[in-house]
LUMRODREN-906355 format. One record per residue: residue number from 1; x, y, z of N, C-alpha, C, O in turn. Coordinates in nm, 4 decimals, always signed. Each point is the difference from the previous one (the first is absolute). Example, Ala and Ser with C-alpha at 12.3 -4.5 7.8 and 13.67 -1.06 7.14 Angstrom:
BEGIN
[1, [+1.3190, -0.5690, +0.7800], [-0.0890, +0.1190, +0.0000], [+0.0900, +0.1200, +0.0000], [+0.1036, -0.0019, +0.0665]]
[2, [-0.1386, +0.1069, -0.1385], [+0.0820, +0.1190, +0.0060], [-0.0770, +0.1090, +0.0730], [+0.0509, +0.1108, +0.0169]]
//
This chain:
BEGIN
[1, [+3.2080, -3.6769, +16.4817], [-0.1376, -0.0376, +0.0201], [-0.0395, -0.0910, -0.1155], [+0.0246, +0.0401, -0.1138]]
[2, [-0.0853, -0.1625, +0.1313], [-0.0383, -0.0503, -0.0672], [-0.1804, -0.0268, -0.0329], [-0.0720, -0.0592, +0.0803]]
[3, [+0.0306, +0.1068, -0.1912], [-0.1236, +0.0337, -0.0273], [-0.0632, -0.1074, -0.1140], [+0.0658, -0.0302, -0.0996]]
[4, [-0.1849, -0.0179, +0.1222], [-0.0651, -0.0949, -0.1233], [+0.0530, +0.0425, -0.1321], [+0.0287, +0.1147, -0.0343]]
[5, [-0.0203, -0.2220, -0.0329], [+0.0192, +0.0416, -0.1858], [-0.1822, +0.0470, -0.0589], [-0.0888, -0.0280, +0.0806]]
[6, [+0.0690, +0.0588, -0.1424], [-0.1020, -0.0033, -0.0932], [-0.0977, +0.1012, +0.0836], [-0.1123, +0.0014, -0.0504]]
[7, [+0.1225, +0.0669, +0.1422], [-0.0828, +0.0559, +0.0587], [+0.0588, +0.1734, +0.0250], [+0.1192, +0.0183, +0.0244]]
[8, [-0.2029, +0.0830, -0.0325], [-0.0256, +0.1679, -0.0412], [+0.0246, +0.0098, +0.1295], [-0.0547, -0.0634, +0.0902]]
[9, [+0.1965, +0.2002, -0.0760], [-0.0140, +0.0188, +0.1584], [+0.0796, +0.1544, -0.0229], [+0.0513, +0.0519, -0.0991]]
[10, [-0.0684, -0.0078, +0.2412], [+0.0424, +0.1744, -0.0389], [+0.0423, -0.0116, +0.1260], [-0.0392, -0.0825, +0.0825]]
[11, [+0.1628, +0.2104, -0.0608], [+0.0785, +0.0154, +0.1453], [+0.0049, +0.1321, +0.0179], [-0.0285, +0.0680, -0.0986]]
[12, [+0.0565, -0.0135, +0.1967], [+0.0768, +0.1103, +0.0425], [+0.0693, -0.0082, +0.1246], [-0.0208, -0.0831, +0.0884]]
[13, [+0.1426, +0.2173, -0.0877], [+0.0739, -0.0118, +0.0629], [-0.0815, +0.0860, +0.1485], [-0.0816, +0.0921, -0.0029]]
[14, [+0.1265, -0.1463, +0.0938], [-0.0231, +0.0795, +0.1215], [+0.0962, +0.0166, +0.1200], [+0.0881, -0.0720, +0.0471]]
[15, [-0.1377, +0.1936, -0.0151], [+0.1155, +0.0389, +0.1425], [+0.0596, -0.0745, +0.1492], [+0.0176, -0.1159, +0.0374]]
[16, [-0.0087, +0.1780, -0.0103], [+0.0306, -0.1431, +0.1390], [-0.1124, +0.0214, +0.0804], [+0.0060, -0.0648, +0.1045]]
[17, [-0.0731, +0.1104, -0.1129], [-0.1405, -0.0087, +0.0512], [-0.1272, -0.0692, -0.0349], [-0.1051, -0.0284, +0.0575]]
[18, [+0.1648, +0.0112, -0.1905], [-0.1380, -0.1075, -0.0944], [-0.0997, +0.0742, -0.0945], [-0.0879, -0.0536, -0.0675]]
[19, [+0.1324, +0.2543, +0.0787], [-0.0568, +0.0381, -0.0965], [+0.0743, -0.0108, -0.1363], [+0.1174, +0.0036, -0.0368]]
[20, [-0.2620, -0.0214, -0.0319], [+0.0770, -0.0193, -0.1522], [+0.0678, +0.1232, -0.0644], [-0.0569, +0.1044, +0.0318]]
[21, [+0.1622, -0.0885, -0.1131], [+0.0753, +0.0749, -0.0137], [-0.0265, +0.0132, -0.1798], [-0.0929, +0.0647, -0.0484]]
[22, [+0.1819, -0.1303, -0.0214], [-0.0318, -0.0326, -0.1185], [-0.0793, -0.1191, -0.0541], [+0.0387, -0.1148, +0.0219]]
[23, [-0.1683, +0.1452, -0.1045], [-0.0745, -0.0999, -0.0291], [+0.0590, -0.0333, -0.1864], [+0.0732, +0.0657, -0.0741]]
[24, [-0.1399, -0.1830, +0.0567], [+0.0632, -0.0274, -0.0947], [-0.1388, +0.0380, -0.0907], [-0.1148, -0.0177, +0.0406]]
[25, [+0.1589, +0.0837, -0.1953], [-0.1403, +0.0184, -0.0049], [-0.0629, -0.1269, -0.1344], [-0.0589, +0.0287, -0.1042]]
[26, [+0.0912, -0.1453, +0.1465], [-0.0387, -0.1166, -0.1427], [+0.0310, -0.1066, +0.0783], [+0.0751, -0.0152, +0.0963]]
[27, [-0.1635, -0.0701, -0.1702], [+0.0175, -0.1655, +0.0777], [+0.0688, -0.0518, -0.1028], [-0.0174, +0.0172, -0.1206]]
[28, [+0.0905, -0.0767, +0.1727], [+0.1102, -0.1378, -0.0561], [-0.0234, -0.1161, +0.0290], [-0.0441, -0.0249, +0.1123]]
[29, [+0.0684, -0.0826, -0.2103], [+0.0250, -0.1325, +0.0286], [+0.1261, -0.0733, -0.0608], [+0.0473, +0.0406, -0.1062]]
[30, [+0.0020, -0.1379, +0.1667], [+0.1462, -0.0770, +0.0244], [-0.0856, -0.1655, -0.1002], [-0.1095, -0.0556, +0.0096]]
[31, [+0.2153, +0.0359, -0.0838], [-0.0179, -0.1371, -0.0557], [+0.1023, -0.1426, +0.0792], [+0.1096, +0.0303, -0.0471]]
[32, [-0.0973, -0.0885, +0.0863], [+0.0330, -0.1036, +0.0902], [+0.1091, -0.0086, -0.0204], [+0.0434, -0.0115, -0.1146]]
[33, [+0.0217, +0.0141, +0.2062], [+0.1749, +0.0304, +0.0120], [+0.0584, +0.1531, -0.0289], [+0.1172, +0.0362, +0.0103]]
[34, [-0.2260, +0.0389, -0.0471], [+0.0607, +0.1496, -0.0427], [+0.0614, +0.0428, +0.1225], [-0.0290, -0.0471, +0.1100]]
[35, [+0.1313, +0.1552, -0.1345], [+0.0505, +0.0783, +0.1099], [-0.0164, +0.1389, +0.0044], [+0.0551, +0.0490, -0.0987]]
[36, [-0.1105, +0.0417, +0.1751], [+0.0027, +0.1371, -0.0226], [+0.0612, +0.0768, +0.1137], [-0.0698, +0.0107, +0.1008]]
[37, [+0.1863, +0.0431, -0.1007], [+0.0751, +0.0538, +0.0267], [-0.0599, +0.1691, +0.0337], [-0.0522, +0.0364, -0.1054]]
[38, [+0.0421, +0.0643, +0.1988], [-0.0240, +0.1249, -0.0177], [+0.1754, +0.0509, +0.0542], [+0.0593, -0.0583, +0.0907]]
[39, [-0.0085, +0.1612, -0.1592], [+0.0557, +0.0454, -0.0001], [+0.0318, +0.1266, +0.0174], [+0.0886, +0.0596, -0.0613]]
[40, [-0.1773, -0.0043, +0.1657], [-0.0060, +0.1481, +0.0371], [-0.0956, +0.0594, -0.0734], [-0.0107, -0.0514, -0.1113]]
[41, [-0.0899, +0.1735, +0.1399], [-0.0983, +0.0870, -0.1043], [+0.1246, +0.0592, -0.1092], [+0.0968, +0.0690, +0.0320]]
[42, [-0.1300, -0.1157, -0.1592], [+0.0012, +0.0929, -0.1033], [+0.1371, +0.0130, -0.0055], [+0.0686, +0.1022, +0.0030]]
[43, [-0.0216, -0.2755, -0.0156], [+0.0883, -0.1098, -0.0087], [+0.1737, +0.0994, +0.0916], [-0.0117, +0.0505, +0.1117]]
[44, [+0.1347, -0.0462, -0.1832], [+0.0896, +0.0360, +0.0873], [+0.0082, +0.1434, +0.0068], [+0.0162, +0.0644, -0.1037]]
[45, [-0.0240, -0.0184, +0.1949], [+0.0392, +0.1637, +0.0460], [+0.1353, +0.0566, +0.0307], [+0.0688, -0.0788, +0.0648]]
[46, [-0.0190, +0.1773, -0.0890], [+0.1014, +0.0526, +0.0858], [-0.0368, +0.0467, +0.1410], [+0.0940, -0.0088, +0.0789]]
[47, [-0.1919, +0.0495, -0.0357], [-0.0293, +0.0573, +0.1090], [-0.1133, -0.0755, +0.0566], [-0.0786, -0.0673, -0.0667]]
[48, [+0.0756, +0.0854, +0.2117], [-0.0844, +0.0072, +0.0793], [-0.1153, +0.0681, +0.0105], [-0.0172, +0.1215, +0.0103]]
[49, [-0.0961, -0.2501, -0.0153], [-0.1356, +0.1344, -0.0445], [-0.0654, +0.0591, +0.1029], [-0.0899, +0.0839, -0.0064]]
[50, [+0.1546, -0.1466, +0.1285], [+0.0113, +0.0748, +0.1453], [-0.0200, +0.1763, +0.0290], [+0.0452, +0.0805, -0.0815]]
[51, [-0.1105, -0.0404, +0.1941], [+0.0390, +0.0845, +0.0206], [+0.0144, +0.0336, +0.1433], [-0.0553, -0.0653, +0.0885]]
[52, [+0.1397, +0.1807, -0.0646], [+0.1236, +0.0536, -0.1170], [+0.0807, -0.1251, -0.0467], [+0.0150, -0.0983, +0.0725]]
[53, [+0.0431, +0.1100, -0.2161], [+0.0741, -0.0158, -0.0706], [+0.1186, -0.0944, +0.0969], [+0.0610, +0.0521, +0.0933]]
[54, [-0.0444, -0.1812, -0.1297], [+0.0846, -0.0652, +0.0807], [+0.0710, -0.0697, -0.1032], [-0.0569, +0.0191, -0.1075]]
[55, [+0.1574, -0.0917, +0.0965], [+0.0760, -0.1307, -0.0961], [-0.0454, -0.0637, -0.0331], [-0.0357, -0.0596, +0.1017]]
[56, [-0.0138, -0.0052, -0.2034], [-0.0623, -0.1183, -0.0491], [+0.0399, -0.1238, +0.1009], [+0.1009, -0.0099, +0.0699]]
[57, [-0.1874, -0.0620, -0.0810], [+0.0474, -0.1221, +0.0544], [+0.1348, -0.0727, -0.0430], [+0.0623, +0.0477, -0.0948]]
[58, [-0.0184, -0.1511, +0.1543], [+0.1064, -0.0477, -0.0685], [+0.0007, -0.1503, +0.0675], [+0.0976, -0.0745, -0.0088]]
[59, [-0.1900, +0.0482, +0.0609], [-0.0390, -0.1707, +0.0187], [-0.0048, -0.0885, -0.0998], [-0.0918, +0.0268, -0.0775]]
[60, [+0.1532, -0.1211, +0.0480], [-0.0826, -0.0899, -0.0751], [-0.0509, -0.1136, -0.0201], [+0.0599, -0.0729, +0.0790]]
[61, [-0.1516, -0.0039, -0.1493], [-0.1024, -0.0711, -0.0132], [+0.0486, -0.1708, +0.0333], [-0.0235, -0.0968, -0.0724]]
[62, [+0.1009, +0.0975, +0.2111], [+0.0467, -0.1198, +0.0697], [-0.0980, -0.0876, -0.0239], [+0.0254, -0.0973, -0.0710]]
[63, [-0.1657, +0.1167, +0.1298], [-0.1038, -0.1124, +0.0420], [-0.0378, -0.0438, -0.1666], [-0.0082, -0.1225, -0.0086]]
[64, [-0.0143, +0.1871, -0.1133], [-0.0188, +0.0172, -0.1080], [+0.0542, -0.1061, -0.0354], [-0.0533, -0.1060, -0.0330]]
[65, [+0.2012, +0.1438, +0.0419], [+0.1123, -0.0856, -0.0768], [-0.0181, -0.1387, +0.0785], [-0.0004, -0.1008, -0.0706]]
[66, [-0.0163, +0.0828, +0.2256], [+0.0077, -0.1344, +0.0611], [-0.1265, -0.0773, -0.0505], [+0.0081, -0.1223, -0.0109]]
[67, [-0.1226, +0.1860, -0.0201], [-0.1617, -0.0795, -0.0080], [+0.0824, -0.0794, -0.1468], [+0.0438, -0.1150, -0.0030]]
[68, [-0.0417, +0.1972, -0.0877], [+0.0342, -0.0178, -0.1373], [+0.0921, -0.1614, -0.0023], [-0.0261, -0.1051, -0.0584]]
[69, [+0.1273, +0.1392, +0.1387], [+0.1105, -0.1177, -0.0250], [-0.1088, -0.1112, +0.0742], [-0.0339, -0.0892, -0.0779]]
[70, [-0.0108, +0.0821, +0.1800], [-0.0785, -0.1261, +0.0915], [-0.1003, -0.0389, -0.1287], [-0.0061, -0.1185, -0.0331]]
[71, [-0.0683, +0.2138, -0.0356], [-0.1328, -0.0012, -0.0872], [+0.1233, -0.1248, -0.1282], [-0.0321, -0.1157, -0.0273]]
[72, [+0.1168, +0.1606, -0.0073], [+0.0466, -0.0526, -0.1123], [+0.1355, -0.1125, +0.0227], [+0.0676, -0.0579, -0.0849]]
[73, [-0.0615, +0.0552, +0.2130], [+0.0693, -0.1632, +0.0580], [-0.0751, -0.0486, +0.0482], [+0.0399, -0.1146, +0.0203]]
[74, [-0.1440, +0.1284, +0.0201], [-0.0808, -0.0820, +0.1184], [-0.1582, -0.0321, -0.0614], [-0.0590, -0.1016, +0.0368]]
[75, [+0.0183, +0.1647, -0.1003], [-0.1686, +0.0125, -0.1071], [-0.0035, -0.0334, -0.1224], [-0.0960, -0.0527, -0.0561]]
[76, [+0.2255, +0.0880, -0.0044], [-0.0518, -0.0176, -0.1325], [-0.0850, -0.0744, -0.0740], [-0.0799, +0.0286, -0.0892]]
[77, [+0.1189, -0.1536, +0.1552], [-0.0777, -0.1176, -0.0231], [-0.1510, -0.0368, -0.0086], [-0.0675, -0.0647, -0.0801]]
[78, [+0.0331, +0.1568, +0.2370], [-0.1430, -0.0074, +0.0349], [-0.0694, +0.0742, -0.1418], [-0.0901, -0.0389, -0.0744]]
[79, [+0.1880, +0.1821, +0.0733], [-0.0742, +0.0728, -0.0528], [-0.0398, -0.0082, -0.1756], [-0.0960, +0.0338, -0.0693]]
[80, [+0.2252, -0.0966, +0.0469], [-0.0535, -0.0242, -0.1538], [+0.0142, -0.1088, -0.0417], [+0.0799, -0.0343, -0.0871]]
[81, [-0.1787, -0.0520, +0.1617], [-0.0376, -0.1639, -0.0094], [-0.0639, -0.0143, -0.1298], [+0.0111, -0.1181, -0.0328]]
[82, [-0.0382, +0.1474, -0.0059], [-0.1037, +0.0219, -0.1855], [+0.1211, +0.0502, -0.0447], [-0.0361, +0.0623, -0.0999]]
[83, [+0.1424, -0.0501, +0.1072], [+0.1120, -0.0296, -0.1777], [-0.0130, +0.1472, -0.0430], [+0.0468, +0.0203, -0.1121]]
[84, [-0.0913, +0.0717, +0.1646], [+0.0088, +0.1343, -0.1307], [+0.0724, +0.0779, +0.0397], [-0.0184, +0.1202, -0.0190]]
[85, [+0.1340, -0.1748, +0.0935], [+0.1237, +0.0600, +0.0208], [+0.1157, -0.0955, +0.0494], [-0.0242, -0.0946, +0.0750]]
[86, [+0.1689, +0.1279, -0.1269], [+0.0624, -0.1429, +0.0174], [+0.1240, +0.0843, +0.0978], [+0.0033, +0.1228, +0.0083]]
[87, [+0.0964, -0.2164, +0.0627], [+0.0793, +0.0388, +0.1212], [+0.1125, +0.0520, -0.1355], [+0.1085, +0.0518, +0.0263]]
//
């Protein structure tokens, strides 16, 4: 998802129904070109916070890794046209 730089915003997670599930409880803001990554609640787990008790996931962050490479072969340019970062 790509969200304005410089601007206060708050999320939560919700079910497949559209109720909200986990709210986030603080607003954040992104400085232009930042990336923020979430990486599961309460970063890597052994377990599943499922219940009952199931395997952790074991997917991983394909679309993450593809945005990233397009963002940094294909944007860079756009994005840090003002010089305050070099290739």
């Amino acid at each position: 998802m790509f969200v304005p730089a410089r601007r206060a915003l708050a999320w939560h997670s919700t079910s497949p129904s559209g109720t909200p599930v986990v709210r986030e409880r603080y607003w954040i803001s992104f400085q232009p070109g930042e990336i923020h990554a979430c990486d599961g609640c309460h970063g890597v787990n052994q377990e599943n916070q499922a219940t009952p008790p199931s395997p952790p996931a074991q997917n991983t962050s394909i679309a993450l890794r593809a945005l990233l490479s397009r963002w940094r072969d294909k944007q860079i340019d756009l994005i840090f046209t003002d010089g305050l970062e070099t290739r």
